[in-house]
N, C-alpha and C positions, 0 to 999 in steps of 0.2 A: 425471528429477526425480520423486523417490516410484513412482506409478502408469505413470506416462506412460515411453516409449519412443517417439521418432519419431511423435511426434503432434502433427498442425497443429491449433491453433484461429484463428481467422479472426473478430472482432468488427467489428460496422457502426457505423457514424460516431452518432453519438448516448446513447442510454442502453442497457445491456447485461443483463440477468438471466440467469443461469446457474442452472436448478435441476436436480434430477435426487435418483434417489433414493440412499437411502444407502448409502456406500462407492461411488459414482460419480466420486468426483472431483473434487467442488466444493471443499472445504477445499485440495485439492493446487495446484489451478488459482488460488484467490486467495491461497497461500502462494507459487508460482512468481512471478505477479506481482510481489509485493510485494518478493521476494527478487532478482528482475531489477532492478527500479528502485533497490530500496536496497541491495541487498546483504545477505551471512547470515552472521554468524560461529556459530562452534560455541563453545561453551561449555566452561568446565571446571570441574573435579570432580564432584561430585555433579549436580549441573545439566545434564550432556551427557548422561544417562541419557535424559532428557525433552524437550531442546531442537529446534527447529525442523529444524535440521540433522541430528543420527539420525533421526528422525521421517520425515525426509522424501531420506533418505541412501539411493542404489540399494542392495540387499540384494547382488549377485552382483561388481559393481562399482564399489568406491565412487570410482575415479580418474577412471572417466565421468560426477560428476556435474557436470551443464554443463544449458545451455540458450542458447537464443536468443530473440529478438525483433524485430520492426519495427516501427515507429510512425514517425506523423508531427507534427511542431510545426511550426505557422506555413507546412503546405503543403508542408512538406521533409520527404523520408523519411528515417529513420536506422534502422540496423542494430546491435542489445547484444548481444556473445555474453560468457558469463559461466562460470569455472569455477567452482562454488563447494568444489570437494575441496582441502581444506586446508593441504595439502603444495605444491598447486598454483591458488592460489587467483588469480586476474586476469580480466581484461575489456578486450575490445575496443568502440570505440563508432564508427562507422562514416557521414558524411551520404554517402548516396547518389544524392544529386543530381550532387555532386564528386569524391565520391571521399576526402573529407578525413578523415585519421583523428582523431580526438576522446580526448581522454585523461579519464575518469572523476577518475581522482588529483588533475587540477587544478580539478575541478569543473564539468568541462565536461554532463555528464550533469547537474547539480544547474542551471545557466544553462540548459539544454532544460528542465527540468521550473518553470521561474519559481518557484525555490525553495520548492520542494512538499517538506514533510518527509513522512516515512514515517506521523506520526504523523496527520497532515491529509489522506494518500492516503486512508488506511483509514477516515478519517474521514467522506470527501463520493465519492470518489472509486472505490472499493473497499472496499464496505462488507459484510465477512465474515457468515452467518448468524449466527454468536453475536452479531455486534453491532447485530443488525435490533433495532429495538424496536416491538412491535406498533400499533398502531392511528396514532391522530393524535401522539401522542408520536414516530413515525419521523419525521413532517411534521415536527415540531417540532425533533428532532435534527439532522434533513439542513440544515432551513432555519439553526438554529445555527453551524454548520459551514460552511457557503458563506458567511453574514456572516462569521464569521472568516479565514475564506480571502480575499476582500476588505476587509477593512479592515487586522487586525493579522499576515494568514501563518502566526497559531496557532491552534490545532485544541483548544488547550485551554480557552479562554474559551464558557463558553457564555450565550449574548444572555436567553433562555427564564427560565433559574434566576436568574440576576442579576436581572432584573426583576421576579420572582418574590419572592426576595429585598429587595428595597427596598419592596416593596409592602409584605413584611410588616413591615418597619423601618418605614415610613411610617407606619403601622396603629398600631404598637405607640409610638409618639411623640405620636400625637393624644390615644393612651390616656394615656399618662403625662404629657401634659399638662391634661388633664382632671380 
């Protein structure tokens, strides 16, 4: 996948920071992610020029490109391998507790992640450097994104602005009624 070739990483139970300097790796590593959990189509026309998939498509080999995974929910380990080369594109998903095989197609991958869409991963979850926002505003976004993640599952409501928002409706009401 991109960079990588038979390369392990190994993250600890908690919160994770990945830095390193440029061209190390960090963009490959939270597009691998993102691309295990959700999946990657390749684009067409004009748009595969650019997309995720060339981008990050082996240069020498592109029927090799795959990865793997492990991760645990709820204490159980499971195993993703994923092809993502497009002529061959499928996944295996694996609890290795049992042994039971898991099928992606029926959502069984989406029922392990308590319906975490892609867009909520990247949100609270995996959050890419273009999407850091500096100072107390990251406070602000993260903590936006986890109320959403508990209460409505969407990543696009954000708590901060809305109330933001009404504050200034509210403002602008006292005025107008004045």
């Amino acid at each position: 996948f991109g960079k990588f070739h038979d390369k392990k990483i190994t993250f600890a139970p908690g919160l994770n920071v990945v830095c390193g300097g440029n061209e190390s790796g960090k963009s490959t590593l939270h597009t691998f992610l993102v691309s295990m959990l959700f999946g990657m189509e390749k684009a067409r026309g004009r748009g595969a020029k650019r997309d995720n998939y060339t981008q990050y498509e082996p240069w020498n080999s592109a029927s090799f490109y795959c990865g793997e995974m492990e991760f645990e929910v709820g204490g159980k380990p499971f195993h993703l391998e994923r092809n993502f080369y497009h002529k061959e594109k499928q996944s295996h998903l694996i609890n290795l507790e049992d042994g039971e095989q898991l099928n992606e197609e029926y959502g069984d991958l989406q029922m392990l992640l308590g319906g975490l869409t892609r867009e909520l991963y990247e949100n609270t979850c995996c959050i890419s450097q273009t999407g850091v926002v500096p100072g107390k505003e990251l406070a602000s976004f993260i903590q936006d994104n986890m109320v959403n993640a508990a209460s409505s599952g969407d990543g696009n409501l954000q708590v901060n602005q809305a109330l933001a928002q009404l504050t200034r409706k509210k403002n602008q009401t006292a005025k107008d009624l004045k």
